[in-house]
C-alpha positions as CSV (number, residue, x, y, z in Angstrom):
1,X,-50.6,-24.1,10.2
2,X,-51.5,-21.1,11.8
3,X,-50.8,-23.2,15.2
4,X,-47.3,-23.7,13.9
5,X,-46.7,-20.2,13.5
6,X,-47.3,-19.1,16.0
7,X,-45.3,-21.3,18.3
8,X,-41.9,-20.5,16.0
9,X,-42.8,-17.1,16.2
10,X,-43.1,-17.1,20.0
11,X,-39.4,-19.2,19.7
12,X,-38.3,-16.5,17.7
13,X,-39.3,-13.7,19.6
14,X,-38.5,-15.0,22.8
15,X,-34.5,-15.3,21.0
16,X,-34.9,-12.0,19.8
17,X,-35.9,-10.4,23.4
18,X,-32.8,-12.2,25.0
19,X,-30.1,-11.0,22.1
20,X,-32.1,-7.7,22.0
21,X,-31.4,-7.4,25.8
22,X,-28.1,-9.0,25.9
23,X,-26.7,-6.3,23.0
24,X,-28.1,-3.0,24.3
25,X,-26.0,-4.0,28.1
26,X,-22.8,-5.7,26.2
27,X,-19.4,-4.3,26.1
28,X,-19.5,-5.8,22.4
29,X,-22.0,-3.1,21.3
30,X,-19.7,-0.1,23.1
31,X,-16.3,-1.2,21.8
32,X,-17.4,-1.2,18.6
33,X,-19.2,2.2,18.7
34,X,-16.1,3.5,20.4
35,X,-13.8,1.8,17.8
36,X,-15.4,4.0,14.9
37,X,-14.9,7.2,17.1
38,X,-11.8,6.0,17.6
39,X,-10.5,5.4,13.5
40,X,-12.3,8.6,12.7
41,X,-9.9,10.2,15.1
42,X,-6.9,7.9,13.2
43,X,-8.1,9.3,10.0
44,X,-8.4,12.7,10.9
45,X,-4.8,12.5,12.7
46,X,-3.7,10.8,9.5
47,X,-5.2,13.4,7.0
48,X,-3.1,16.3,9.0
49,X,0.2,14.8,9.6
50,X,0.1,14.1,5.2
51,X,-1.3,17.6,5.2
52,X,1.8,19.1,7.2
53,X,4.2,16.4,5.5
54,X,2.8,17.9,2.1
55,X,3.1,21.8,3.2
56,X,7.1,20.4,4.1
57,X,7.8,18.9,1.2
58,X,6.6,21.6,-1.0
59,X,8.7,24.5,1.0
60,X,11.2,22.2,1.0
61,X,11.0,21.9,-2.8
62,X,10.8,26.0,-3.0
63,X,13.2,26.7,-0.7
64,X,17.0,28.2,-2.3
65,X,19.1,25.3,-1.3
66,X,16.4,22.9,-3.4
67,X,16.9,25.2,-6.1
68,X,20.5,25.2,-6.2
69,X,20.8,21.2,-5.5
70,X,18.3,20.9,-8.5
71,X,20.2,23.1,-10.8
72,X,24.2,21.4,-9.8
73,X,22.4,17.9,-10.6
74,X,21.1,19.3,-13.9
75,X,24.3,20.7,-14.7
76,X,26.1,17.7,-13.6
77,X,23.8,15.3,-15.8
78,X,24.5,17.8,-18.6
79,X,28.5,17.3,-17.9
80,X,30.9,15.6,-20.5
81,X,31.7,13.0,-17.8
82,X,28.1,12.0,-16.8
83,X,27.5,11.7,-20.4
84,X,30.5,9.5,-21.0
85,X,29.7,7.3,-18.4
86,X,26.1,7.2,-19.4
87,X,27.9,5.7,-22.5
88,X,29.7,3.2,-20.8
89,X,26.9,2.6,-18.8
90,X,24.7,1.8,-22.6
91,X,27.8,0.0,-23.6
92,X,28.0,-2.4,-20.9
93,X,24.6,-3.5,-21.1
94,X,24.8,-4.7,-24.5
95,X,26.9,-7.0,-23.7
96,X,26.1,-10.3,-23.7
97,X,26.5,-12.2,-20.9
98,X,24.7,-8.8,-18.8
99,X,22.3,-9.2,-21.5
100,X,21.5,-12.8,-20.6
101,X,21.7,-12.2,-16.7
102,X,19.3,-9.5,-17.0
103,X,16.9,-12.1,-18.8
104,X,17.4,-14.7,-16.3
105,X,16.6,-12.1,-13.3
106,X,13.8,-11.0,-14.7
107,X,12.4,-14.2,-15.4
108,X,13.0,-14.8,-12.0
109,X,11.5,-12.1,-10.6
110,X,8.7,-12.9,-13.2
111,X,7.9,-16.5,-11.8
112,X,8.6,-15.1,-7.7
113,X,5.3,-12.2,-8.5
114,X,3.4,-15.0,-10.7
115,X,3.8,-17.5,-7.8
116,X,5.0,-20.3,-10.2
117,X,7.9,-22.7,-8.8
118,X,10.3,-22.0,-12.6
119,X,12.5,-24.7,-11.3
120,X,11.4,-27.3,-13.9
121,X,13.7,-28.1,-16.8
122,X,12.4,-26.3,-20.3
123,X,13.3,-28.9,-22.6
């Protein structure tokens, strides 16, 4: 036995020398070091531009124009008219046939998520 083991282990060491050898000189071993450098470098370039898009977005949102836009919609949703056609709006969609589209759409978009066919006959 302890002839055996040896000779696999000289096999196996010999195989591990060469992909030892073959790994520390391959342009394998450096594109994939460089590859992490380089999506650390992605991520920190990511991590700023959402940092600066955030900083925007929020002086943007404080900003007196945002304030006024914010305050005409609020006054516009609070209008007669946008309530009457909120109404209508309520009014059509208790109709019938809308009710039944509605149902058929989203049972279509149901079975297109689910991946099942719904093309078969339900009776």
């Amino acid at each position: 036995m302890n002839d055996y083991e040896r000779r696999i282990r000289e096999l196996i060491n010999a195989w591990s020398t060469k992909v030892s050898e073959w790994w520390s000189n391959s342009n394998v071993r450096s594109t994939l070091t460089n590859r992490s450098v380089d999506t650390a470098d992605l991520r920190r370039q990511a991590s700023a531009q959402a940092q600066r898009a955030a900083t925007a977005v929020k002086d943007l949102r404080d900003s007196d124009t945002a304030k006024k836009a914010a305050t005409a919609v609020k006054d516009l949703r609070d209008s007669d008219t946008a309530k009457k056609a909120a109404t209508a709006m309520t009014d059509l969609r208790q109709r019938e046939p809308v009710r039944k589209a509605e149902e058929s759409a989203k049972r279509v978009l149901h079975d297109l998520r689910s991946g099942h066919n719904g093309g078969g006959d339900k009776s």
